[in-house]
N, C-alpha and C positions, 0 to 999 in steps of 0.2 A: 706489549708488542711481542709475534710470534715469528718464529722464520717458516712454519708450514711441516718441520724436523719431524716426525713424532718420536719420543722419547720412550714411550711405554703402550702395553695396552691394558685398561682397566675392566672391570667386569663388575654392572651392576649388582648391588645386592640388594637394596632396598630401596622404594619409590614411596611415599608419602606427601599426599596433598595436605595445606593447611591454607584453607580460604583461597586467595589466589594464587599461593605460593605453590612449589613444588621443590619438596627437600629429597636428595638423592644422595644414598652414600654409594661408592664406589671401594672395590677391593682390588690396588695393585700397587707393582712393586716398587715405586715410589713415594708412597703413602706415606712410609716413614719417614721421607725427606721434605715432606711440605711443614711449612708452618700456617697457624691460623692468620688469615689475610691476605693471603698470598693468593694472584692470580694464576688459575691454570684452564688449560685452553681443551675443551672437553667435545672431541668432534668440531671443534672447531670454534666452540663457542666459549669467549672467555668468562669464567666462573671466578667466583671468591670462597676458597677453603675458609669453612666454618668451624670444621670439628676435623681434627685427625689423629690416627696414631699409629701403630707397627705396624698395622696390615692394611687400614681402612681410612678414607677421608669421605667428609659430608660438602654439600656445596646446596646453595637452595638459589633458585632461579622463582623472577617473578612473573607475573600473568605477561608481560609486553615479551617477555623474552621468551617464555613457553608457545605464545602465538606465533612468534617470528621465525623458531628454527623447530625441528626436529624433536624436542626433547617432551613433548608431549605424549609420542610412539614411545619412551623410554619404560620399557618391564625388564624386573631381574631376569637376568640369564645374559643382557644383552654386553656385547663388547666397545670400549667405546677407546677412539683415541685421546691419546693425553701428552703435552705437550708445557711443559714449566715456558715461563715468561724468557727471553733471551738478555742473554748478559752484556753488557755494552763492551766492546774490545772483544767478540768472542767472532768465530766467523759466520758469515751469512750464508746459511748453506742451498738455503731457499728462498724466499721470499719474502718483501716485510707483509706480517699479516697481525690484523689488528685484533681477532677472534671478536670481529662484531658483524655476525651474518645479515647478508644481504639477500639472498632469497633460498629456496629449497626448491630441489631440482627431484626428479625423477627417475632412476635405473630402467632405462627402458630395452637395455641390449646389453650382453657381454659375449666377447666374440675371442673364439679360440687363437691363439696368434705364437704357434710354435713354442714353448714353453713361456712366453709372456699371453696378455689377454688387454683385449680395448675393451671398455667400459663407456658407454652412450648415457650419456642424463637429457632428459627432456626438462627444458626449464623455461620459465615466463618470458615472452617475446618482449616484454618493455624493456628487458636488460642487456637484445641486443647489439646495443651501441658500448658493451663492456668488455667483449670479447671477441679476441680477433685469435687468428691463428698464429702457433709458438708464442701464445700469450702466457703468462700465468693465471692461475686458479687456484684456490684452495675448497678442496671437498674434503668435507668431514675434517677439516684441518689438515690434509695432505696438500703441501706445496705440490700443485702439477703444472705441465704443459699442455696446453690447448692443442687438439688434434681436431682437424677437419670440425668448424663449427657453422653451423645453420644460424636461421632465424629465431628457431626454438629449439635448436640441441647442438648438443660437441659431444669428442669423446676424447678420450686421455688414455693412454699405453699404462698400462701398470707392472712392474717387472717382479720377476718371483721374490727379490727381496722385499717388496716392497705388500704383495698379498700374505706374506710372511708373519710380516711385523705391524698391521694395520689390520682395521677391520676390512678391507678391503678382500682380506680371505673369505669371510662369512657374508657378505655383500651377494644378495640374491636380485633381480629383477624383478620391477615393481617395488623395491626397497626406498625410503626417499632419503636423501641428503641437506648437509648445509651447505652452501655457498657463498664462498666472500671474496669477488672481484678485485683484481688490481688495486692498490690504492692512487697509483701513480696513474694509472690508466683515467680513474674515476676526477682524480683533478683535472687531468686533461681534458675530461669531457666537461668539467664545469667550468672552466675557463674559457673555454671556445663558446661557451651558451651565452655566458658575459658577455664575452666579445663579438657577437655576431647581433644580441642585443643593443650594446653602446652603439653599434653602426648603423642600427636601424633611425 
């Protein structure tokens, strides 16, 4: 379980296919602190440290997982968020987030906004019944708040701390993301489908 915090930014160094798999090592500055088996949440997507040391960890992700999010665009050079598992007693600073993406969305706008900037993701109209306004979201693993959302797009405020310390600085249009819906939101929708079910 993730709070959406980012912790770090990491920077590919090396992409390597084997069969379905896809092994990725990453160079940043918590590297030293992971152990092997330990969840970390990588754009958003939760990963299992396989190899690490001072400067570098590996993580390898499988075919289901390379289809579902993002990590298939992944070439060295690229910036990624990183986010360790949260600690139970610690505080919630964002959101509970499971780092198990739900869909990938779009950069289809970024708009000047006085020393901060709105970010527009165009994303699959089946999702939404997920998002509503001052909802939460997490993109690329940043806990946000839902600004103004359609049937197939929202956008989110991002503030200069926060293009800072995320990829959200290098973040170009046309770029795609992960997304991982409310989870609280998403029971509620499967609850109501049950029940509107049992009444039929």
């Amino acid at each position: 379980m993730f709070t959406g915090i980012i912790e770090a930014l990491g920077r590919v160094t090396h992409v390597r296919r084997d069969g379905g798999n896809l092994h990725i090592q990453i160079a940043s500055p918590v590297s030293r602190e992971l152990k092997v088996d330990q969840s970390l949440s990588h754009d958003g997507v939760c990963l299992t440290v396989t190899e690490c040391d001072e400067t570098h960890h590996r993580v390898t992700a499988i075919e289901e997982t390379i289809r579902l999010t993002t990590l298939g665009d992944w070439q060295p050079g690229r910036m990624v968020n990183l986010e360790r598992a949260m600690q139970a007693g610690s505080r919630l600073d964002g959101h509970f987030v499971q780092g198990h993406v739900d869909a990938i969305a779009t950069c289809t706008r970024i708009i000047e906004a006085d020393g901060s900037r709105y970010f527009e993701f165009q994303y699959p109209e089946s999702f939404r019944h997920l998002i509503v306004a001052k909802g939460s979201i997490t993109v690329n693993g940043v806990s946000l708040t839902v600004v103004d959302p359609h049937d197939d797009f929202f956008q989110v405020a991002i503030i200069p701390y926060t293009m800072e310390h995320t990829n959200f600085g290098t973040m170009r249009v046309g770029d795609r993301v992960n997304l991982e819906f409310d989870i609280i939101g998403k029971y509620f929708v499967r609850y109501m489908e049950a029940y509107r079910r049992a009444g039929t």
